[in-house]
C-alpha positions in Angstrom: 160.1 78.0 55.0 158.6 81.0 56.0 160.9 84.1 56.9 160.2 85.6 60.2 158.7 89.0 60.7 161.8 91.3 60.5 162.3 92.5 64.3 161.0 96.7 65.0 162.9 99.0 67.0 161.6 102.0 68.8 164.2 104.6 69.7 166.5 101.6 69.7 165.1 99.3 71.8 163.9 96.2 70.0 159.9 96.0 69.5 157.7 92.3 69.5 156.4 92.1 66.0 153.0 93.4 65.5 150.1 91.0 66.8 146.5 90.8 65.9 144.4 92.6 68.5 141.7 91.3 70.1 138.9 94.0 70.6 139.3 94.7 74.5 135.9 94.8 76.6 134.1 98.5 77.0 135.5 100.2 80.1 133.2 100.1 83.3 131.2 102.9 83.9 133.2 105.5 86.1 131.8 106.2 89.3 131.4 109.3 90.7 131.4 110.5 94.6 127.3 111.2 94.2 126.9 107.4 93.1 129.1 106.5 96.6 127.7 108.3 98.5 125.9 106.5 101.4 122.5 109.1 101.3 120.2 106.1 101.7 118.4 103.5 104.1 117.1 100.5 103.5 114.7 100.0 106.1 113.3 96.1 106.3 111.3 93.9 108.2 108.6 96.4 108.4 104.9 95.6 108.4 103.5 95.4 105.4 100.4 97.0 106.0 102.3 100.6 107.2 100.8 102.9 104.5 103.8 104.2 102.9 102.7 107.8 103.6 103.5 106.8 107.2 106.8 105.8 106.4 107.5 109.4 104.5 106.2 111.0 107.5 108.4 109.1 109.9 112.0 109.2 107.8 110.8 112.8 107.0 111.2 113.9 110.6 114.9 113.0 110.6 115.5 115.7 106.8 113.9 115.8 104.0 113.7 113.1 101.7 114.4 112.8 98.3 112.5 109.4 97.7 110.7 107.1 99.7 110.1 103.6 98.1 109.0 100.4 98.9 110.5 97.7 97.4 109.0 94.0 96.4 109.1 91.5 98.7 110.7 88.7 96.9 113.6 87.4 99.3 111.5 87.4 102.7 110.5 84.4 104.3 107.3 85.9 105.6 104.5 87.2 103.3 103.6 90.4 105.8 106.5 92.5 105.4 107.6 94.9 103.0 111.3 96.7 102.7 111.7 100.4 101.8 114.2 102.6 100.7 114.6 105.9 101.8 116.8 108.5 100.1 118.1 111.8 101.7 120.2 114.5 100.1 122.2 114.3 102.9 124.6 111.2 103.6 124.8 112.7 107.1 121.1 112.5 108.1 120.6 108.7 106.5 123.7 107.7 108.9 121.8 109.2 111.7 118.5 108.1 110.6 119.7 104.7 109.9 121.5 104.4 113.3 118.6 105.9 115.5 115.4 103.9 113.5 117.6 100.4 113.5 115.1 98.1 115.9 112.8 100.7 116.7 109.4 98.7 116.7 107.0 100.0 114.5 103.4 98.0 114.1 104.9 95.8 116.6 107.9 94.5 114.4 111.8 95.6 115.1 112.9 97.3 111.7 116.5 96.6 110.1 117.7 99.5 109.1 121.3 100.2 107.1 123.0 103.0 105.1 123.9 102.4 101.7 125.3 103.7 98.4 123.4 105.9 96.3 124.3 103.9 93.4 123.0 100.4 95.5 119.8 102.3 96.1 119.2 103.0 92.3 119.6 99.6 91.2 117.3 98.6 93.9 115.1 101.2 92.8 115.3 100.0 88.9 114.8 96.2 90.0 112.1 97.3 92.0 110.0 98.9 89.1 110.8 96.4 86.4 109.0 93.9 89.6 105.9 96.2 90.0 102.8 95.7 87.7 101.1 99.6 86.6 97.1 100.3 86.1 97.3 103.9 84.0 93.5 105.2 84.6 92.3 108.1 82.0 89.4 109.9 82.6 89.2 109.5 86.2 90.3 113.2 87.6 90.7 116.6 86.5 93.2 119.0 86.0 91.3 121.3 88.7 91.1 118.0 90.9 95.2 118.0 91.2 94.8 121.1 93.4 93.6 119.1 96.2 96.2 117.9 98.5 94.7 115.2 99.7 93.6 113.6 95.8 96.3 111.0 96.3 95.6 109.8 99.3 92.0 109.4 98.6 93.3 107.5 95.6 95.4 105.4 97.3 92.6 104.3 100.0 89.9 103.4 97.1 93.2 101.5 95.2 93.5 99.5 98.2 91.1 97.9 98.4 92.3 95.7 95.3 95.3 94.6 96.8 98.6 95.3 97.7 99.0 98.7 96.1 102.8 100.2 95.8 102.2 103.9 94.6 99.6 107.0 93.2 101.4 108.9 91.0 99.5 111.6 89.2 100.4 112.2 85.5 100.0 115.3 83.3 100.3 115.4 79.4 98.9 118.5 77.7 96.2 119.2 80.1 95.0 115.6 80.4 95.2 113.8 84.0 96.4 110.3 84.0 96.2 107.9 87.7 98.9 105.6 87.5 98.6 102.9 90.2 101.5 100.4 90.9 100.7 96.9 92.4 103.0 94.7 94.0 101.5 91.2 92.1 99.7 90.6 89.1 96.1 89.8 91.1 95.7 93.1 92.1 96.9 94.8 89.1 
């Protein structure tokens, strides 16, 4: 027979004899205050068709913003609606703006509109990208052409009219000038 594993004492007190560990799971991510903090409102039910340099102007009047996104519209019964979230710097001012823009009717639909976490509006953010199919354009504008302040809105109304378009964001690598244009589904893109 096998002889036991001789009993360990710390200080005196009688220790269990030593067991194999078992590697223990990687700690969660801490979260900070800036990732609870409720600086953000998603706004839904909103027409679909509301440019979303509308909706910036709208949520704009309320603080400034430091994002303004829509989001895909993959749990909504209805085809004609889009959600958005709006982030502020300010939890105070997307508690206000949430409160005062919940039904307001815009386009003739009642918008739903709730404060949430920072860290909520990020992932929503990260889903909503990873759901968005890109068009990057070369050779389509200038460096000297980013100095007009209306470039991506004239972008955005030609883009349109290939379907539902998301964003116009203007890239600049060593002097070169790249259109990226975001699409909600894979026919327009």
């Amino acid at each position: 027979a096998a002889a036991a594993a001789p009993a360990l004492s710390v200080a005196g007190y009688l220790a269990a004899p030593a067991v194999p560990s078992i590697a223990a799971p990687a700690p969660a991510p801490q979260l900070t205050a800036e990732d609870l903090k409720v600086s953000c409102v998603l706004v839904s039910n909103m027409d679909k068709d509301v440019p979303l340099n509308e909706v910036e102007s709208l949520f704009a009047a309320f603080g400034p913003l430091v994002q303004c996104k829509v989001l895909p519209n993959t749990t909504a019964t209805s085809t004609d609606v889009q959600s958005v979230v709006v982030e502020y710097a300010d939890a105070a001012v997307a508690a206000t703006t949430a409160t005062s823009m919940n039904k307001f009717e815009l386009s003739g639909r009642e918008l739903h509109c709730e404060v949430i976490a920072r860290l909520r509006c990020q992932q929503l953010l990260r889903d909503a990208e990873s759901s968005y199919l890109s068009v990057l354009l070369e050779n389509m504008v200038t460096l000297e052409d980013t100095k007009d302040p209306d470039l991506k809105d004239e972008i955005s109304e030609e883009a349109r009219n290939f379907g539902s378009l998301k964003t116009v964001e203007l890239l600049i690598d060593k002097g070169l000038v790249k259109v990226k244009l975001v699409y909600g589904d894979n026919a327009s893109a």
